[in-house]
mmCIF file of the N, C-alpha and C atoms, coordinates in Angstrom:
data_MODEL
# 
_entry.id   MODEL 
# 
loop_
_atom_site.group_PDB 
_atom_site.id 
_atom_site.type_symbol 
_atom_site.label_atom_id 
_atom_site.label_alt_id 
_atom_site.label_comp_id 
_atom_site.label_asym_id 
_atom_site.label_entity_id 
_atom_site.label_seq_id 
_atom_site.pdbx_PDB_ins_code 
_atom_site.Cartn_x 
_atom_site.Cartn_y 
_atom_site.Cartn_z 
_atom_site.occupancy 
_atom_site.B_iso_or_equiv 
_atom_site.pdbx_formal_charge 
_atom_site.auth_seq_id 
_atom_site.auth_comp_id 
_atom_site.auth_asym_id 
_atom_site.auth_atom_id 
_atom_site.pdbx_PDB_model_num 
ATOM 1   N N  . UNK A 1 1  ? 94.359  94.023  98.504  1.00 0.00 ? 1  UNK A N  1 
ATOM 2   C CA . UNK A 1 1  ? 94.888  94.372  99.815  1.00 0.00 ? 1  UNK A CA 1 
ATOM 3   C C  . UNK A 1 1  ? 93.715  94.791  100.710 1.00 0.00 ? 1  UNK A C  1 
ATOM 4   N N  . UNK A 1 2  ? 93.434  94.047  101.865 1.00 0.00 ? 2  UNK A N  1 
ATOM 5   C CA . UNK A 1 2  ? 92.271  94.237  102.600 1.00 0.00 ? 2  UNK A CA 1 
ATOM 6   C C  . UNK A 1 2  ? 92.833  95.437  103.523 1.00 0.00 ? 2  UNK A C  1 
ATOM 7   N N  . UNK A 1 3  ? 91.945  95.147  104.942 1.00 0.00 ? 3  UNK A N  1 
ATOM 8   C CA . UNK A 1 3  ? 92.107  96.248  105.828 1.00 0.00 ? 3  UNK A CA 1 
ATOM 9   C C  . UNK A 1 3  ? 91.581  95.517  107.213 1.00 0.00 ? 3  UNK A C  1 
ATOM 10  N N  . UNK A 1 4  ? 92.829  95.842  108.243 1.00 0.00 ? 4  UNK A N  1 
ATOM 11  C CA . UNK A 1 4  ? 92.344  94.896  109.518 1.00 0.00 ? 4  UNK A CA 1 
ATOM 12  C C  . UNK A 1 4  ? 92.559  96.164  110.389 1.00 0.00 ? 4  UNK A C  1 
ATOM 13  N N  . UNK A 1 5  ? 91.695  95.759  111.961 1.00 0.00 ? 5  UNK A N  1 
ATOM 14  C CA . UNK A 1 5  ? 91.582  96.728  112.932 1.00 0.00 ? 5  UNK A CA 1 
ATOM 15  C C  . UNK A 1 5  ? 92.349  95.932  113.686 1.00 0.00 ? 5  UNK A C  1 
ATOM 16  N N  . UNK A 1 6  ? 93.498  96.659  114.419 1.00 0.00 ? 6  UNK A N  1 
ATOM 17  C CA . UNK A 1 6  ? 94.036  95.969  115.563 1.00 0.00 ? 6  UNK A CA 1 
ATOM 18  C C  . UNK A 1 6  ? 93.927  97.024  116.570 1.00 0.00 ? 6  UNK A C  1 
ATOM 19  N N  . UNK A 1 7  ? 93.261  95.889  117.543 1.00 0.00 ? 7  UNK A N  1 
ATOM 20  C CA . UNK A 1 7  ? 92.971  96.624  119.349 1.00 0.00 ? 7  UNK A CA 1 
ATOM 21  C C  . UNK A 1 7  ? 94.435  96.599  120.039 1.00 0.00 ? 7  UNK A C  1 
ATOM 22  N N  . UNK A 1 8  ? 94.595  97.371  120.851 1.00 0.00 ? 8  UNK A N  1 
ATOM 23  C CA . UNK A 1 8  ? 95.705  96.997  122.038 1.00 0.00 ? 8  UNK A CA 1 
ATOM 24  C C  . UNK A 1 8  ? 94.981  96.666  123.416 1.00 0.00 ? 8  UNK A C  1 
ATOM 25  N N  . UNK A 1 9  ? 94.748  95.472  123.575 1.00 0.00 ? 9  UNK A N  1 
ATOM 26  C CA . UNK A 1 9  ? 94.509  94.637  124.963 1.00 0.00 ? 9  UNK A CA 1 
ATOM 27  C C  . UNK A 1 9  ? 95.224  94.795  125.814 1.00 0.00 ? 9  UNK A C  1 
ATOM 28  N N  . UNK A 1 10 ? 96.597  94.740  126.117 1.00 0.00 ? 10 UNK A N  1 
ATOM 29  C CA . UNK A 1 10 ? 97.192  94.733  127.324 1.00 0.00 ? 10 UNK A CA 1 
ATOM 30  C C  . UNK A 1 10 ? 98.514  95.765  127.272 1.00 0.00 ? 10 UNK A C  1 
ATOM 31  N N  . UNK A 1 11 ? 98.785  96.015  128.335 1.00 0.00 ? 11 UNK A N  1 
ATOM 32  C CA . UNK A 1 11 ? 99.785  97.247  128.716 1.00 0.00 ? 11 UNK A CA 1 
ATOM 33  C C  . UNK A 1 11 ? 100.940 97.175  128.265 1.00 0.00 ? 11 UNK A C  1 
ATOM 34  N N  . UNK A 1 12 ? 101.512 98.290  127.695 1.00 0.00 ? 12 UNK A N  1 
ATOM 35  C CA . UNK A 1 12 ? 103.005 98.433  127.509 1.00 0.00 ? 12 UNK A CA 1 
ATOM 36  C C  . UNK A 1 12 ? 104.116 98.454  128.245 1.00 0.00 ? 12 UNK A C  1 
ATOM 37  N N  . UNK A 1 13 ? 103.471 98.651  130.114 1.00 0.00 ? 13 UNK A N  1 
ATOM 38  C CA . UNK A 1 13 ? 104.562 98.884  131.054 1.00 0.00 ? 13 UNK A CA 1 
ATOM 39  C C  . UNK A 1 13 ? 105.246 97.372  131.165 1.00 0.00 ? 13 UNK A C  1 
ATOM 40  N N  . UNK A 1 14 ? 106.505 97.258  131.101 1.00 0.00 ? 14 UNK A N  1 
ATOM 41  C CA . UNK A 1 14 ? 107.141 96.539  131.893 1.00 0.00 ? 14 UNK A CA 1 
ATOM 42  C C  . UNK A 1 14 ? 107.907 96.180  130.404 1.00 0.00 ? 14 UNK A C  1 
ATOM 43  N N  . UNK A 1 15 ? 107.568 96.112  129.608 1.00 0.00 ? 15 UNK A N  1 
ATOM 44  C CA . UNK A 1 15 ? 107.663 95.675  128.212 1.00 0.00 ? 15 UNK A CA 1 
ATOM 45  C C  . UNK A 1 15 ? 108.798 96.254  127.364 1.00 0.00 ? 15 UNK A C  1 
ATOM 46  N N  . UNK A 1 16 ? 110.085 95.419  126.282 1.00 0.00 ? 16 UNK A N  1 
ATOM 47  C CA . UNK A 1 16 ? 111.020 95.716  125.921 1.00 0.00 ? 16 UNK A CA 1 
ATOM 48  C C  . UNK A 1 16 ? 110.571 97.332  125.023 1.00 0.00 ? 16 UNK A C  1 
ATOM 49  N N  . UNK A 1 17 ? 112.037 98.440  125.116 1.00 0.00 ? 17 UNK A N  1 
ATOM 50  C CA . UNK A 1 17 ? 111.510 99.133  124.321 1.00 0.00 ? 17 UNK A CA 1 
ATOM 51  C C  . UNK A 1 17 ? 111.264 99.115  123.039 1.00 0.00 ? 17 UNK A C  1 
ATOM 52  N N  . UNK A 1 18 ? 111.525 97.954  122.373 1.00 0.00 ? 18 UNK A N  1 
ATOM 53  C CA . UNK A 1 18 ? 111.590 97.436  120.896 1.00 0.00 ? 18 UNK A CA 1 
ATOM 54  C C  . UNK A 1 18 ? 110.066 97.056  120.504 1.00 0.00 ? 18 UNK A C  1 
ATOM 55  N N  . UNK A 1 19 ? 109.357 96.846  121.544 1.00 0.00 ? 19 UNK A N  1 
ATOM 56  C CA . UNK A 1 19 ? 108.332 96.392  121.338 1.00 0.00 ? 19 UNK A CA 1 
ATOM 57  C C  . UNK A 1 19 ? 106.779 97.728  121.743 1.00 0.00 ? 19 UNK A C  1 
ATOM 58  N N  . UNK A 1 20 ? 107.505 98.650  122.639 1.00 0.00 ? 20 UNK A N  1 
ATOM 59  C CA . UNK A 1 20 ? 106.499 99.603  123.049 1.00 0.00 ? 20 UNK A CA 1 
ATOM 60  C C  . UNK A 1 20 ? 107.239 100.805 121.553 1.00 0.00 ? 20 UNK A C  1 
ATOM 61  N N  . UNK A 1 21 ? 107.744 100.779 120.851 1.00 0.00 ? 21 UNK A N  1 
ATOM 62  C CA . UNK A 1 21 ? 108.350 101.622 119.989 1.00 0.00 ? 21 UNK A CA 1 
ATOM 63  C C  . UNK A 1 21 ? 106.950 100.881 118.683 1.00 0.00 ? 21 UNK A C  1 
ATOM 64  N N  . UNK A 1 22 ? 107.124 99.239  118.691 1.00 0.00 ? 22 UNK A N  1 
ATOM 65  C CA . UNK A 1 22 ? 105.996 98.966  117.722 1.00 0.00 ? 22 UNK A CA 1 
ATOM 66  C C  . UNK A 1 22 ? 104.597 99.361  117.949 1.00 0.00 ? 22 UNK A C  1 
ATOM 67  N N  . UNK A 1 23 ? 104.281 99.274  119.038 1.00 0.00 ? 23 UNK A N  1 
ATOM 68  C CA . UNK A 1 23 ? 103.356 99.796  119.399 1.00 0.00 ? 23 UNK A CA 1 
ATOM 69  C C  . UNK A 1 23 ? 102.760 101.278 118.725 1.00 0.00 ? 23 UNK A C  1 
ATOM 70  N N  . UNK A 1 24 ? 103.887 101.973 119.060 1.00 0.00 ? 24 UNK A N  1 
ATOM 71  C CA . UNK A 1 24 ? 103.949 103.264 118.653 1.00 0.00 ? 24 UNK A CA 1 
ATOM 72  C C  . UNK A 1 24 ? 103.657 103.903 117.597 1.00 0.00 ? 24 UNK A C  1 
ATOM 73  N N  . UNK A 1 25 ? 104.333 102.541 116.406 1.00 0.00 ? 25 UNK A N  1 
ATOM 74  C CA . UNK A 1 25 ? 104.830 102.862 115.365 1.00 0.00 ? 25 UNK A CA 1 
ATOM 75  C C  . UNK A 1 25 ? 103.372 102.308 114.628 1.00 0.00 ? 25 UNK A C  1 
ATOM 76  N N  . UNK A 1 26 ? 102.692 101.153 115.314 1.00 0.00 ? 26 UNK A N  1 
ATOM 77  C CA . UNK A 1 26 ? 100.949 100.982 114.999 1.00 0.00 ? 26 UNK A CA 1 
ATOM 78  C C  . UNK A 1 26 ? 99.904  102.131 115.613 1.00 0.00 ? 26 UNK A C  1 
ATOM 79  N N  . UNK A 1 27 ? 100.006 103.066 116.053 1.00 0.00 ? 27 UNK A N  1 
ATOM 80  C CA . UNK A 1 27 ? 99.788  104.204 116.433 1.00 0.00 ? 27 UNK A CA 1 
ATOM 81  C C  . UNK A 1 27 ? 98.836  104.031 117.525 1.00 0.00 ? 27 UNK A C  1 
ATOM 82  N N  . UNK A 1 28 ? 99.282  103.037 118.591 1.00 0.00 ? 28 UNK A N  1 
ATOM 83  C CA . UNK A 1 28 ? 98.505  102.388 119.589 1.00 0.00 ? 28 UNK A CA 1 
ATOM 84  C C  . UNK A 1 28 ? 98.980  103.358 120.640 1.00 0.00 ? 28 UNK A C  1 
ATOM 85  N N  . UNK A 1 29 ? 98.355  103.577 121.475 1.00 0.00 ? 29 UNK A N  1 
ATOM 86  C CA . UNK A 1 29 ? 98.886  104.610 122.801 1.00 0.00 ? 29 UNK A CA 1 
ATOM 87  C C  . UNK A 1 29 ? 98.218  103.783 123.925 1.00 0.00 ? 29 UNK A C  1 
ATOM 88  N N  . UNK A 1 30 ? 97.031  103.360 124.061 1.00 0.00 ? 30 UNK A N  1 
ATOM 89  C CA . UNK A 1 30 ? 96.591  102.597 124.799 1.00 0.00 ? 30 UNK A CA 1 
ATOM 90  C C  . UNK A 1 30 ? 95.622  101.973 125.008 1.00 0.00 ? 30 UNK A C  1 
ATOM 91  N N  . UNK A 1 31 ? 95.524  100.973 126.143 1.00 0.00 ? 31 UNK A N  1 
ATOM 92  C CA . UNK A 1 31 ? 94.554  99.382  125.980 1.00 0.00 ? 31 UNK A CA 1 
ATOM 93  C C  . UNK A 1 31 ? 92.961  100.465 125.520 1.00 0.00 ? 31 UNK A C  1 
ATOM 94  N N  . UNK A 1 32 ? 92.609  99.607  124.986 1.00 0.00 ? 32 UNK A N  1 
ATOM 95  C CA . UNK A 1 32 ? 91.416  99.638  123.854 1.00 0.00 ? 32 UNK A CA 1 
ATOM 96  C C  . UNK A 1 32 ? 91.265  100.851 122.511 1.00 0.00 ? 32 UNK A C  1 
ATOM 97  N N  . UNK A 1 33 ? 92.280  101.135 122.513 1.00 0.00 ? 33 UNK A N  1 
ATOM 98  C CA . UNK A 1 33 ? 92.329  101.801 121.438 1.00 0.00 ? 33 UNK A CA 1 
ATOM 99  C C  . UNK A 1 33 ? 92.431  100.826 120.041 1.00 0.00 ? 33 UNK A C  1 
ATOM 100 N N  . UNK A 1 34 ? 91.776  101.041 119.176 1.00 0.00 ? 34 UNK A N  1 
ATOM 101 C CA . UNK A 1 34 ? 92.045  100.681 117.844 1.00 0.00 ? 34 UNK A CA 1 
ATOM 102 C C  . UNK A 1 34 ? 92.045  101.530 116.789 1.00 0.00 ? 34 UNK A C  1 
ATOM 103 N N  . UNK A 1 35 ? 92.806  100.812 115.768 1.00 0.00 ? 35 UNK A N  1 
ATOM 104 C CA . UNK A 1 35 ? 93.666  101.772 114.548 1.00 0.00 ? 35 UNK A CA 1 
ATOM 105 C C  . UNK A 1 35 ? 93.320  100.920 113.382 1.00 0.00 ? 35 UNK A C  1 
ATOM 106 N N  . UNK A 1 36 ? 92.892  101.297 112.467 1.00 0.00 ? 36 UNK A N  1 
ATOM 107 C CA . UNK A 1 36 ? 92.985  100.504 111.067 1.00 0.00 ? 36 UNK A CA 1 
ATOM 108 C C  . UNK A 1 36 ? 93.586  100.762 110.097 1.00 0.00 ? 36 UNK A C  1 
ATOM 109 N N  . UNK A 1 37 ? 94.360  99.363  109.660 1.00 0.00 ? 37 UNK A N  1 
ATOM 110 C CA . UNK A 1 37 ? 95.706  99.290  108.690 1.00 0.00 ? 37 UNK A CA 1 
ATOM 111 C C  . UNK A 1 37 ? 95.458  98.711  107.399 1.00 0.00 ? 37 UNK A C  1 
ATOM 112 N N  . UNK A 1 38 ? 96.217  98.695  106.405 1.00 0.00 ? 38 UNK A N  1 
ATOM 113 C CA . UNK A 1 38 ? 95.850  98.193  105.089 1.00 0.00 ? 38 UNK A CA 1 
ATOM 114 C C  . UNK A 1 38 ? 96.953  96.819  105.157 1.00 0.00 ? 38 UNK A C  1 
ATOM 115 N N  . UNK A 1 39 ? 96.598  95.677  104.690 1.00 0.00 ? 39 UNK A N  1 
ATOM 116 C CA . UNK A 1 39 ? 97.416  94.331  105.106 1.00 0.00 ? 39 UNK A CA 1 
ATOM 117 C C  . UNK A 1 39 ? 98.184  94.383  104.161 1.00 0.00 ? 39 UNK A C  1 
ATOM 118 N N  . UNK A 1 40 ? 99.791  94.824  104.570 1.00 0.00 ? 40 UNK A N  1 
ATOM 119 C CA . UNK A 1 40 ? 100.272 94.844  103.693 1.00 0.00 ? 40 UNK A CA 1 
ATOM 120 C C  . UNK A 1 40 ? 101.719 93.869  105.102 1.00 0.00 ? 40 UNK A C  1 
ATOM 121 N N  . UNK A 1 41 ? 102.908 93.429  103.759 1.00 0.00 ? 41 UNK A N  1 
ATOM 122 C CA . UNK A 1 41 ? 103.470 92.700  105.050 1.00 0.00 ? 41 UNK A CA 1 
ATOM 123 C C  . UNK A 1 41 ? 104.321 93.375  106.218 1.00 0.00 ? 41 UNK A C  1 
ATOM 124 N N  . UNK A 1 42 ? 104.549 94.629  105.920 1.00 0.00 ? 42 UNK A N  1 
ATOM 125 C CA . UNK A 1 42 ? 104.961 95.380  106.858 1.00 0.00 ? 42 UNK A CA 1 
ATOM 126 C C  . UNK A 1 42 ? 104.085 95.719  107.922 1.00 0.00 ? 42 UNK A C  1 
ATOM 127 N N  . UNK A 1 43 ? 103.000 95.717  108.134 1.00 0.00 ? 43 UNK A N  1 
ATOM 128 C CA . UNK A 1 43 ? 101.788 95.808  108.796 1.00 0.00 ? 43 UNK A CA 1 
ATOM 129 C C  . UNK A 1 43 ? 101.673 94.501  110.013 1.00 0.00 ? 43 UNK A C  1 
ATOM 130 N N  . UNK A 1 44 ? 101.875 93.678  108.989 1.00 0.00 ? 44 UNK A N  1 
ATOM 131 C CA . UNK A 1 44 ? 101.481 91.824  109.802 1.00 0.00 ? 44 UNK A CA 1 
ATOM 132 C C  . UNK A 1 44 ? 102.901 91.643  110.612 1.00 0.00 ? 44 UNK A C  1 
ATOM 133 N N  . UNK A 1 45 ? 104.061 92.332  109.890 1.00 0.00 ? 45 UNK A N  1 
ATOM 134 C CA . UNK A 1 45 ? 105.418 91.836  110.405 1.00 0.00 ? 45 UNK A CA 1 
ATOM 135 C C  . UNK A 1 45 ? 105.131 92.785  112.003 1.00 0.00 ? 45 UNK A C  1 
ATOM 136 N N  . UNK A 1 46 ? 105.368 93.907  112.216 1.00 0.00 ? 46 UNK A N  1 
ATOM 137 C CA . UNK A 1 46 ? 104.887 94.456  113.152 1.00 0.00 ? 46 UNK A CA 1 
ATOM 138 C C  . UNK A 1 46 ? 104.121 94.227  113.819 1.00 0.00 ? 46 UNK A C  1 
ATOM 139 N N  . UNK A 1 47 ? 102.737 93.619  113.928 1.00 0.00 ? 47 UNK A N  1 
ATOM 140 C CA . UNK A 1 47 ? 101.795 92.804  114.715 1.00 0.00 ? 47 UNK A CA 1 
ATOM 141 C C  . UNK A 1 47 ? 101.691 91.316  114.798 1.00 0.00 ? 47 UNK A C  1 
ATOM 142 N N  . UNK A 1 48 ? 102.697 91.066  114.515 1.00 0.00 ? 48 UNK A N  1 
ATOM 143 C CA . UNK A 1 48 ? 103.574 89.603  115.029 1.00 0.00 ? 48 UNK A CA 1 
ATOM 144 C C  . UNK A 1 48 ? 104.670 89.641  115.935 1.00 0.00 ? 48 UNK A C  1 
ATOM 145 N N  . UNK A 1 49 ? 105.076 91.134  115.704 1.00 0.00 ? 49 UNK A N  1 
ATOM 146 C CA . UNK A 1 49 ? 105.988 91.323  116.910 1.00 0.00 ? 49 UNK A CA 1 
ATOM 147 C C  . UNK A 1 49 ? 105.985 91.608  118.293 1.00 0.00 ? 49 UNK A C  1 
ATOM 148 N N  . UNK A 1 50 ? 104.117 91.943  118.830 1.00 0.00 ? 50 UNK A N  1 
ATOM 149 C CA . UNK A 1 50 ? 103.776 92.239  119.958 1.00 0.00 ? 50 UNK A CA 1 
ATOM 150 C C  . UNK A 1 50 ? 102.301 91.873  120.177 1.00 0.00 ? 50 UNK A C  1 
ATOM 151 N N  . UNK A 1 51 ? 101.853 90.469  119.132 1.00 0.00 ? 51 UNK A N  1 
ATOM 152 C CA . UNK A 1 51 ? 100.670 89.553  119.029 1.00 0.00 ? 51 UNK A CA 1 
ATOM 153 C C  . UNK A 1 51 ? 100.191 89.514  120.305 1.00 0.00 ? 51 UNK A C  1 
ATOM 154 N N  . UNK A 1 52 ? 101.034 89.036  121.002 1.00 0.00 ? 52 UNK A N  1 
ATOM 155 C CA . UNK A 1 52 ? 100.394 89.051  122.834 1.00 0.00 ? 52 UNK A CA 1 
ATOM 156 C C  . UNK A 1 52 ? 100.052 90.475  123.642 1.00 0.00 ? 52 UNK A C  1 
ATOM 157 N N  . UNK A 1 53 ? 100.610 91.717  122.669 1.00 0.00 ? 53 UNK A N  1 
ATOM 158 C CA . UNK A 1 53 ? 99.476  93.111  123.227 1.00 0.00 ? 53 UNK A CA 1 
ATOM 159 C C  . UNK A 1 53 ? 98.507  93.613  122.767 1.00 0.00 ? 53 UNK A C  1 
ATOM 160 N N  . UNK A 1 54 ? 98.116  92.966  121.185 1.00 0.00 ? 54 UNK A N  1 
ATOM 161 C CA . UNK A 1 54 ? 97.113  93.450  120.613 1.00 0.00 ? 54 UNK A CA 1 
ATOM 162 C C  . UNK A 1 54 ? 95.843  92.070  120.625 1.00 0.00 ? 54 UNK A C  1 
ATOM 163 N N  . UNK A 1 55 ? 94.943  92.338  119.632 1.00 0.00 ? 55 UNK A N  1 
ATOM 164 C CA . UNK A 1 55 ? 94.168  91.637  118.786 1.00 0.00 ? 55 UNK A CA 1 
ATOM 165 C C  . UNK A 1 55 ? 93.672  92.530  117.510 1.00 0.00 ? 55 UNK A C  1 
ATOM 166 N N  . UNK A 1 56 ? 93.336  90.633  116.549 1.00 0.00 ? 56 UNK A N  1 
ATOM 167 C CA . UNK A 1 56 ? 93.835  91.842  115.219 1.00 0.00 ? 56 UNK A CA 1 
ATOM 168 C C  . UNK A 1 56 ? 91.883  91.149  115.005 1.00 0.00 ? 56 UNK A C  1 
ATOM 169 N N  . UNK A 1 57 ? 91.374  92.088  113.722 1.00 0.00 ? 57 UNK A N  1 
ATOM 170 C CA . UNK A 1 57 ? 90.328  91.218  113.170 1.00 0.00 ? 57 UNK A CA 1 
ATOM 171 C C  . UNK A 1 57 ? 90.204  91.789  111.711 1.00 0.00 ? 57 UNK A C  1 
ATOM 172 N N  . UNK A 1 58 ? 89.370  91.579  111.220 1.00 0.00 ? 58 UNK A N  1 
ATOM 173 C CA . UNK A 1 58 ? 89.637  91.839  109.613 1.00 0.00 ? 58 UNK A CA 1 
ATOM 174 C C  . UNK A 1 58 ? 88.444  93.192  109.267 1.00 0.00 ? 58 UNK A C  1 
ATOM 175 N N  . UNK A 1 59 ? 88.428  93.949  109.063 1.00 0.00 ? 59 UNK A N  1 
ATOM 176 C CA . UNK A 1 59 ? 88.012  94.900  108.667 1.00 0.00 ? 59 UNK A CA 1 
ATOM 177 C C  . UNK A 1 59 ? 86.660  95.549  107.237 1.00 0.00 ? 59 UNK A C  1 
# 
């Protein structure tokens, strides 16, 4: 089980709350912040769900 850094690139305003809650829940608060996760599929399922606010890279 590796370990990836995902950035948050673009803004949460305007955005469903289902998706600023994932955000949340990746412990992103805001654009350029990054957090590092262990790749597990609960991890990837969640950053597939708001791919167009983050970027991910491998750690």
């Amino acid at each position: 089980m590796g370990k990836i850094k995902v950035t948050q690139v673009k803004s949460q305003i305007k955005r469903p709350q289902d998706q600023k809650r994932t955000l949340e829940a990746l412990g992103l608060k805001r654009i350029g912040q990054v957090v590092e996760h262990d790749t597990t599929p609960n991890i990837l399922g969640m950053i597939n769900k708001v791919k167009h606010l983050v970027s991910v890279e491998e750690a």
